[in-house]
C-alpha positions in Angstrom: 0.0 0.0 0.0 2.6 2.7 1.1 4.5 1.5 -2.5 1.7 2.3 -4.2 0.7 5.4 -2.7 4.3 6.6 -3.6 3.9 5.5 -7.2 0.6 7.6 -6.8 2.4 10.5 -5.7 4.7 10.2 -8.2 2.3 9.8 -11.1 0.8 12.7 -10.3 4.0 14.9 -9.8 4.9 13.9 -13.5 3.2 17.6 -15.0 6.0 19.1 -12.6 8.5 17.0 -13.2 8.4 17.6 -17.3 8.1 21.5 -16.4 11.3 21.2 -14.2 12.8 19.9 -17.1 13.1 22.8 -19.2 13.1 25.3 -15.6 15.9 23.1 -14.2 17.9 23.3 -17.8 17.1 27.1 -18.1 18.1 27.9 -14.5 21.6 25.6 -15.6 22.3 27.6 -18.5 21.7 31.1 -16.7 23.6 29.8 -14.0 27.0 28.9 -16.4 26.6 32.2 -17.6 27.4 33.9 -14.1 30.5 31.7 -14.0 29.6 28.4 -12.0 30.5 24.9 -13.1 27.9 22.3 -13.8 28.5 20.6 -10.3 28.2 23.9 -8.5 25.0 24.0 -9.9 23.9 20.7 -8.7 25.5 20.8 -5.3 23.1 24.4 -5.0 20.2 22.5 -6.2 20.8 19.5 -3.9 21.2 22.3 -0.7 19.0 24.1 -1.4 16.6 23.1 -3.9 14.5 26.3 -4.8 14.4 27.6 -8.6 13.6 31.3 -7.7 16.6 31.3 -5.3 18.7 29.2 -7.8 18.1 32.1 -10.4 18.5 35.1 -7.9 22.0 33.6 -6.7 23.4 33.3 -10.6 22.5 37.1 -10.8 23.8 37.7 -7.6 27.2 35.8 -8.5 26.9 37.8 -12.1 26.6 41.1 -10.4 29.9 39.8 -7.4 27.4 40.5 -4.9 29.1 39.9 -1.3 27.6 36.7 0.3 25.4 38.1 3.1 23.9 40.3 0.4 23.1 36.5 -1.1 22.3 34.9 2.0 19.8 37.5 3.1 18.2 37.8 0.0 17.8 34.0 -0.7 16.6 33.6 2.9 13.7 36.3 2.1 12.7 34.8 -1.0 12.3 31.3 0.9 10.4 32.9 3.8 7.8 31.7 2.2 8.3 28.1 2.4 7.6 28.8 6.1 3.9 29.2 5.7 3.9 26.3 3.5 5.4 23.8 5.9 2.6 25.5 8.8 -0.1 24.5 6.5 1.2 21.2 5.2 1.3 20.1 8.6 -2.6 20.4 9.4 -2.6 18.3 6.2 -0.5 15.1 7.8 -1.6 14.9 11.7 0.3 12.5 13.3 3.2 12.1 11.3 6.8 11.7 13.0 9.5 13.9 13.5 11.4 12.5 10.3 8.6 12.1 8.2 8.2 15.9 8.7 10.9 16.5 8.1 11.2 15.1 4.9 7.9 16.6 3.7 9.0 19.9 4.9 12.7 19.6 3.3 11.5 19.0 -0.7 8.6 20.9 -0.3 7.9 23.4 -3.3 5.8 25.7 -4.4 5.2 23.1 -7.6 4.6 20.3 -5.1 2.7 22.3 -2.6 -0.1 22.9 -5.6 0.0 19.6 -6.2 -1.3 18.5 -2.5 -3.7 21.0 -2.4 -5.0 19.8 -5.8 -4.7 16.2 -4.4 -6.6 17.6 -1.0 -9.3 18.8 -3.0 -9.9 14.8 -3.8 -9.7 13.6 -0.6 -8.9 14.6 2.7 -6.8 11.6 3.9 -3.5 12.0 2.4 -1.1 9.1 2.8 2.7 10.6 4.0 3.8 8.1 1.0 1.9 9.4 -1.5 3.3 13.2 -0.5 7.1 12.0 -0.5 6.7 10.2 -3.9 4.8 14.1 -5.0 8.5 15.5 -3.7 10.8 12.9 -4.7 9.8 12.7 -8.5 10.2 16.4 -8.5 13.5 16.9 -6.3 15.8 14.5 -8.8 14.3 15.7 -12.3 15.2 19.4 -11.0 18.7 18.5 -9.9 19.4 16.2 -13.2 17.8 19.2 -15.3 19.9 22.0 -13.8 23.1 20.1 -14.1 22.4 19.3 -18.0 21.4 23.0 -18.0 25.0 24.3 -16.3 26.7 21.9 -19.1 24.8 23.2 -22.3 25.3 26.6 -20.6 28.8 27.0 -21.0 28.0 27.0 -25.2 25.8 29.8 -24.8 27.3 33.4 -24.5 24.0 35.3 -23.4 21.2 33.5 -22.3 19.3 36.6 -20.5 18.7 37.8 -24.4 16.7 34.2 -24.9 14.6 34.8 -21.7 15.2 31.9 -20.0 15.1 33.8 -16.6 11.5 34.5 -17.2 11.2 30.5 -17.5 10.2 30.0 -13.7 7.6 32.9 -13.7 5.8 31.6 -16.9 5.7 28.1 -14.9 4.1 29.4 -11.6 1.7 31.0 -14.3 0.4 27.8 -15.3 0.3 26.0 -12.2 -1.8 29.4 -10.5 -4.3 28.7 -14.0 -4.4 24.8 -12.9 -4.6 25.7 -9.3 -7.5 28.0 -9.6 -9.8 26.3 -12.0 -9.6 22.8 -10.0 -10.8 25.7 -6.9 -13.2 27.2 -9.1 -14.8 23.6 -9.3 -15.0 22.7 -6.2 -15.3 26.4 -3.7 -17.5 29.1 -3.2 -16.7 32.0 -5.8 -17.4 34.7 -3.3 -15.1 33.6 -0.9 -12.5 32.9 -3.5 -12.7 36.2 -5.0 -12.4 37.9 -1.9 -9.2 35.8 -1.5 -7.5 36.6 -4.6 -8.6 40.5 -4.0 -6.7 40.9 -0.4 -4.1 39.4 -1.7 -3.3 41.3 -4.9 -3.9 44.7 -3.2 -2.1 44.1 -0.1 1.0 43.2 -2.2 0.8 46.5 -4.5 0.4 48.2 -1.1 3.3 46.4 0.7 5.2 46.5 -1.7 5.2 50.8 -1.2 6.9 50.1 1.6 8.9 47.2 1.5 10.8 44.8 -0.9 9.2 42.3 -2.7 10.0 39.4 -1.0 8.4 41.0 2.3 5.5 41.9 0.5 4.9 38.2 -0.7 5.3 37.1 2.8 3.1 39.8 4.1 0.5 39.6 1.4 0.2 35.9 2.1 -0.3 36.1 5.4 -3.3 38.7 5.0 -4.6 36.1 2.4 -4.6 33.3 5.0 -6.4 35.3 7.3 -9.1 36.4 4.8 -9.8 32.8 3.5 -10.3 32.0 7.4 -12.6 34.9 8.2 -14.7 33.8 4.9 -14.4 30.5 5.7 -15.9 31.2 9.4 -18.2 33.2 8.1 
């Protein structure tokens, strides 16, 4: 059974896993252009595993930032994982210390939509199904950034392709996914009301303070508009 479910999670990580493919080899290539070899890349992918991090350190490196300019900012941009991991854990009650960890360790923003889409299914998760959703995910990045880093080295510009914009066209797609499967199953009203709080407390935040900080913050309003509605 906990074979299966893994297989399960796996099977229905496979839409991630092919987009990783070409993020993971456009993140390589911009990353060889900033100067770092193709097992640099996958040592950074390994440690820390997070394509929007992964693409802010190879302009970071580009532009010789210091490194607590880098470890600051890629901390802030992962801050979100945070309220991620809070959530995911009302998902698996029960769970051990390890298993936890594990979950909370590979957990993406990719794989995160693809246990709320799962949730939406059924409310009884198995933890094997969930480390199959990360696992599938976590080695087709890795193998795609490091064929990335090696093609990389053959291509003098890759900013003029747009390959930095890869990762925001795929968070694009899985948002569209994300919200017609929500769309199905929720309450417009409430869903609306949602998406509203959070796109003008970010243009608001973000008056104020950097992006990153206004993601966290903006999320953080959403969550506790979607429990008022929800209440309510």
């Amino acid at each position: 059974m906990e074979k299966g479910e893994f297989l399960k999670g796996a099977k229905a990580s496979l839409p991630t896993a092919v987009g990783y493919v070409s993020i993971g080899i456009a993140c390589g290539v911009v990353g060889a252009s900033s100067g770092l070899s193709a097992w640099e890349m996958g040592l950074m992918s390994i440690f820390i595993y997070a394509g929007s991090a992964q693409f802010a350190f190879a302009a970071l490196a580009l532009a010789n930032a210091d490194l607590v300019s880098i470890v600051i900012t890629i901390f802030l941009i992962n801050l979100r994982h945070l309220l991620m991991s809070l959530h995911v854990t009302t998902l698996f009650k029960g769970i051990s210390l390890r298993e936890g960890i594990a979950i909370g360790t590979l957990l993406t923003d990719e794989s995160y939509g693809v246990l709320l889409g799962e949730n939406v299914r059924r409310e009884n998760i198995p933890v094997a199904w969930m480390h199959g959703n990360n696992v599938l995910a976590y080695l087709t990045w890795i193998l795609a950034v490091i064929l990335g880093a090696m093609v990389g080295s053959y291509i003098p510009d890759p900013y003029v392709l747009g390959l930095d914009f890869a990762l925001v066209a795929m968070f694009v797609s899985i948002f569209e996914s994300q919200l017609s499967g929500m769309l199905r199953w929720l309450n417009r009203t409430p869903l609306i009301l949602l998406l509203a709080a959070v796109t003008l407390s970010y243009l608001v935040l973000t008056i104020f303070l950097s992006e990153a900080m206004a993601v966290l913050g903006a999320t953080l309003i959403g969550c506790t508009v979607g429990v008022i509605s929800n209440d309510n």
